[in-house]
C-alpha positions as CSV (number, residue, x, y, z in Angstrom):
1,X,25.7,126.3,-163.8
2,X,25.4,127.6,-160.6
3,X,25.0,131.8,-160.6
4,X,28.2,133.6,-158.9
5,X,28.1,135.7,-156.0
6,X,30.4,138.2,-154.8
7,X,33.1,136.9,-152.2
8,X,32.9,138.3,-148.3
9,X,36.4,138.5,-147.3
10,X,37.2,141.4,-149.6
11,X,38.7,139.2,-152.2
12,X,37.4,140.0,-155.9
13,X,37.0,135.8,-156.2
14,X,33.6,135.1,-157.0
15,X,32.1,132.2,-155.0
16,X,29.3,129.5,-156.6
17,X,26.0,129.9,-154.9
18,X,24.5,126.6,-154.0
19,X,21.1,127.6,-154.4
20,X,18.6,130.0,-156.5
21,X,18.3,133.1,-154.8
22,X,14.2,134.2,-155.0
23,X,12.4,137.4,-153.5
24,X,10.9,137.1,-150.2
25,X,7.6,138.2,-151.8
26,X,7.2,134.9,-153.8
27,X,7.7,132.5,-151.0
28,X,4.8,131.0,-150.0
29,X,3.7,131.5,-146.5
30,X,2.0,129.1,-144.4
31,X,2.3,125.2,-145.2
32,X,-0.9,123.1,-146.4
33,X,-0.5,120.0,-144.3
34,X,-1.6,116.4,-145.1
35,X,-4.3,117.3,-142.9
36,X,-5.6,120.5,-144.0
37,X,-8.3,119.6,-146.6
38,X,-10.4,117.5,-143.5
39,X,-9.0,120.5,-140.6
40,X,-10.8,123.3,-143.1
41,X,-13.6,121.0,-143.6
42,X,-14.1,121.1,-139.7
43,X,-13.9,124.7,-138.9
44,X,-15.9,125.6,-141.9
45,X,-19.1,123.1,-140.3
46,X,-17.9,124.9,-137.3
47,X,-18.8,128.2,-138.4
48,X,-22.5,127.0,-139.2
49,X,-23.4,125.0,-136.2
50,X,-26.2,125.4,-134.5
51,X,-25.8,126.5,-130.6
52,X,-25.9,123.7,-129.0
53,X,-24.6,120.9,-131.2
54,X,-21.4,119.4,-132.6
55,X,-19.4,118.0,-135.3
56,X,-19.8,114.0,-135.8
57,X,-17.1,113.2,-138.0
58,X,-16.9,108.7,-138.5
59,X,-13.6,107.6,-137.6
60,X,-13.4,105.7,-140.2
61,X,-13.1,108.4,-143.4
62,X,-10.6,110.0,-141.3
63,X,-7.1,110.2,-143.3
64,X,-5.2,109.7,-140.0
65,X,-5.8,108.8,-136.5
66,X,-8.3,110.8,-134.4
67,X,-4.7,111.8,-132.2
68,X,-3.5,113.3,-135.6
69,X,-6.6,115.4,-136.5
70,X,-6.9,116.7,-133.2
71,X,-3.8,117.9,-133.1
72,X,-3.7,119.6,-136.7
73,X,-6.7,120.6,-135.9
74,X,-5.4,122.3,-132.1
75,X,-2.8,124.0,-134.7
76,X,-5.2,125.4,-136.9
77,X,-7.5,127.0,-134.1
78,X,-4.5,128.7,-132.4
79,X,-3.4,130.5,-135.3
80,X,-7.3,131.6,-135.9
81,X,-7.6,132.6,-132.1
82,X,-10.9,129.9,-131.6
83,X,-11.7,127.3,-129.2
84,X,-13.1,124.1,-129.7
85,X,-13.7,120.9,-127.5
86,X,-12.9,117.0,-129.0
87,X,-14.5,113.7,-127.9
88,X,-14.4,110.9,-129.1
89,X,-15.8,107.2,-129.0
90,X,-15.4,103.9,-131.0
91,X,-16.8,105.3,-134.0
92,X,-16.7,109.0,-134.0
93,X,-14.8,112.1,-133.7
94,X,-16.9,115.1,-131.8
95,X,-16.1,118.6,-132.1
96,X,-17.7,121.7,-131.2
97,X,-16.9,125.4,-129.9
98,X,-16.0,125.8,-126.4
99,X,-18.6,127.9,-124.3
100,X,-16.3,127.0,-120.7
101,X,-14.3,124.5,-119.3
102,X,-14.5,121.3,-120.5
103,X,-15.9,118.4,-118.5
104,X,-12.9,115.6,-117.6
105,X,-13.4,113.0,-120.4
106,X,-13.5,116.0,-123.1
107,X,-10.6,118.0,-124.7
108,X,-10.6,121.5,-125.2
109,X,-8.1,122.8,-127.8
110,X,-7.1,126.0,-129.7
């Protein structure tokens, strides 16, 4: 049975809640994603890369589409404040960390 709560309009009718009231401390913050397993995989490879070199991630054990991973991947880097650079090509997904502006057939994102 739903738990009662206490009526606004000064009445002393109780009213059904529709829902279980919880504390704000045990919500969970932050979402884990269908993407989030292969997004943490990237910036964690991205925190040991040489200078110099990038990510070659096969398109083909990707989850999703390369689109879809890029931009989960966009979402992650803007919450952690890091820039990174995507390209691509029939078989691969490319990722490193952004030193400048990117050249035109490149994405940078974060």
């Amino acid at each position: 049975m739903p738990a009662k709560a206490r009526s606004t309009n000064g009445s002393n009718k109780a009213k059904e809640k529709h829902f279980v009231e919880v504390l704000q401390l045990d919500v969970p913050h932050g979402r884990r994603g269908k993407h989030k397993d292969i997004v943490t995989d990237i910036l964690d490879d991205l925190e040991t890369l040489s200078a110099g070199s990038a990510i070659r991630i096969p398109l083909k054990d990707l989850s999703a589409s390369k689109e879809k991973i890029r931009a989960a991947l966009s979402r992650a880097c803007q919450q952690k404040g890091i820039k990174v650079v995507t390209s691509s090509d029939a078989d691969y997904l490319y990722v490193w960390p952004s030193a400048k502006a990117p050249a035109a057939n490149r994405k940078l994102i974060g």
